[in-house]
N, C-alpha and C positions, 0 to 999 in steps of 0.2 A: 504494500500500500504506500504509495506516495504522497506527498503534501499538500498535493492539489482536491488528494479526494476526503470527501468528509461521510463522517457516520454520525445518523442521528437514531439514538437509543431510547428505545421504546418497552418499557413496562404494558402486558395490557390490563384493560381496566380493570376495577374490580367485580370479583365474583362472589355466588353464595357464599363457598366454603371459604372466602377471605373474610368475610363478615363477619361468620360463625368460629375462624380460628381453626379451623382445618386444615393439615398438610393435602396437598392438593399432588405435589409431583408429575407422575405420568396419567394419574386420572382427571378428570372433569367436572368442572362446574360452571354453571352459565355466569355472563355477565349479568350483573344488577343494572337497572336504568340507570346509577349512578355510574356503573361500568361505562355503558355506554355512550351515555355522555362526556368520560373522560377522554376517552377515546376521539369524539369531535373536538372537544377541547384540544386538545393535543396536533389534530389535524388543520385548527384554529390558529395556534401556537405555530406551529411551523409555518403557515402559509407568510408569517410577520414574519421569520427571520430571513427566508429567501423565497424568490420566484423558480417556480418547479419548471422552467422551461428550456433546462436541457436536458443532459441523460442523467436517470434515475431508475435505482434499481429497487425492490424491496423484498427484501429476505426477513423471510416469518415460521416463528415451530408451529409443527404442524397440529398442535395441542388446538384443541375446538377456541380455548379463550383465548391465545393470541392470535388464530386463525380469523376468531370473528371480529378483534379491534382492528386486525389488517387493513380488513372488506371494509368495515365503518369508514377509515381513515381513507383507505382510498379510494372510496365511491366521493368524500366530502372533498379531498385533493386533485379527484377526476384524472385520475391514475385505473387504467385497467385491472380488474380483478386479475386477469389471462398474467399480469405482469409481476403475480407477487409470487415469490418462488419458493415453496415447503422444503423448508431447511432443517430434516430431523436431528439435525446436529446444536440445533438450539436450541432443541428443550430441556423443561426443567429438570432438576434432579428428582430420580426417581428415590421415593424414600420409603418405598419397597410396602411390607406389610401396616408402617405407618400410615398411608394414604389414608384420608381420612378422616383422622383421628385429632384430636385437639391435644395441645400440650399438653395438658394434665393426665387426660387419658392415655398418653404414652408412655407418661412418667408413672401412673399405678402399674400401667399392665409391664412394663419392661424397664424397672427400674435399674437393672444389672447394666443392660444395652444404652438406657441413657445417659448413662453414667460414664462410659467409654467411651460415646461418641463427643459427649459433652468435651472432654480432655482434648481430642484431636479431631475436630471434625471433617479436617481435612484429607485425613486417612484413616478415619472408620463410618461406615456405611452402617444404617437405618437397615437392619435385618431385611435380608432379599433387597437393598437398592444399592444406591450408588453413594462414592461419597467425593467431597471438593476435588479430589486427583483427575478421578474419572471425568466430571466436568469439565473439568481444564483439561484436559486431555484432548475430548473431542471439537470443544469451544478453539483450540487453537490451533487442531487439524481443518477446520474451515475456514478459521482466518487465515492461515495461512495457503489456502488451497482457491480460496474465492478469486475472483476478476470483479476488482468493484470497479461503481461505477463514479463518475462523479461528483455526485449527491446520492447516500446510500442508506434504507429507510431499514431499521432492525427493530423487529418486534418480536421477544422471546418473554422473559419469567424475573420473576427479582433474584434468584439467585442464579440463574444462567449470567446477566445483565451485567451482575457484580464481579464475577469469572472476565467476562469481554473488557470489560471495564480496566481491570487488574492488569488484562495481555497487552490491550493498549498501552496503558501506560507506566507497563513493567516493575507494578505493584506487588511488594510481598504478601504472602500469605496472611500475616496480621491485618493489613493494613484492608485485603480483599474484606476480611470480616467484619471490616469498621465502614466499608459501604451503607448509604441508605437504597431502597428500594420505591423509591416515588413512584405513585400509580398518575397524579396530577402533576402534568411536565415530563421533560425527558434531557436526555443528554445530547449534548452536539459535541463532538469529539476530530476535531482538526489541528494538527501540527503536533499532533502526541499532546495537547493540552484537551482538560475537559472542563465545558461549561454544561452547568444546568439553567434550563429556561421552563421559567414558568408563570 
């Protein structure tokens, strides 16, 4: 990736099990109306900081809630659906037989497991999932492996987000953890600096 091109980072919006405090991972839950309005919001936001009238590309996991902020975002950008390209490389961590479950409720049922992952979560995984390596691992076999273009539209997960984030701007591990995860707003990420707009 070169200097000229920019990435703009995208959370999408909120859903039921964000509401409720559910790990979500590789399973699904719909956007809320507030979801989906961030989502315009956000299509809103971008249209202020540049004019979409060269080449743009938009790379999206293919997880139903960033798939449907995608379609929102670029039906309100007037950006073809045909043009957003399922990138299962960006989705979230899967956090295995957690999905689902609310904090509390992980911490009664698998007090042992949370208790190890808590210490490193960078290298111990959510029983049957995945954990921060593995993330980073294939988060930066796509960035590394992509043709971006030069305005490039990412809509993935808050802890995918935080990962991309980190590879950009060759953040350590600590430092990936001290990320926020904004649903309102996004990143623009040019010259290995990062600004948030919101």
């Amino acid at each position: 990736m070169n200097s000229n091109n920019a990435i703009f980072l995208f959370r999408h919006g909120e859903t039921d099990w964000n509401v409720h405090s559910k790990r979500q991972g590789h399973l699904d839950s719909p956007l809320t109306q507030r979801g989906q309005l961030q989502a315009k919001e956000n299509a809103r936001r971008l249209r202020h900081q540049l004019p979409l009238d060269g080449e743009v590309a938009v790379f999206a996991s293919p997880l139903g809630r960033a798939r449907d902020t995608a379609l929102i975002m670029a039906k309100d950008l007037e950006i073809s659906k045909q043009a957003i390209v399922n990138e299962p490389r960006l989705m979230e961590c899967s956090f295995g037989i957690w999905e689902g479950l609310t904090t509390s409720e992980i911490k009664a049922r698998y007090p042992e497991e949370w208790q190890a992952r808590s210490k490193d979560k960078w290298n111990v995984p959510a029983p049957s999932g995945e954990f921060y390596a593995d993330v980073h691992a294939r988060v930066s076999e796509w960035y590394e492996a992509v043709s971006f273009a030069e305005t490039n539209l990412v809509i993935c997960h808050g802890l995918t987000s935080r990962v991309l984030r980190g590879i950009y701007s060759n953040l350590s591990q600590h430092q990936v953890f001290e990320l926020n995860e904004p649903q309102d707003g996004f990143f623009a990420l040019r010259d290995r600096t990062e600004v948030f707009v919101e």
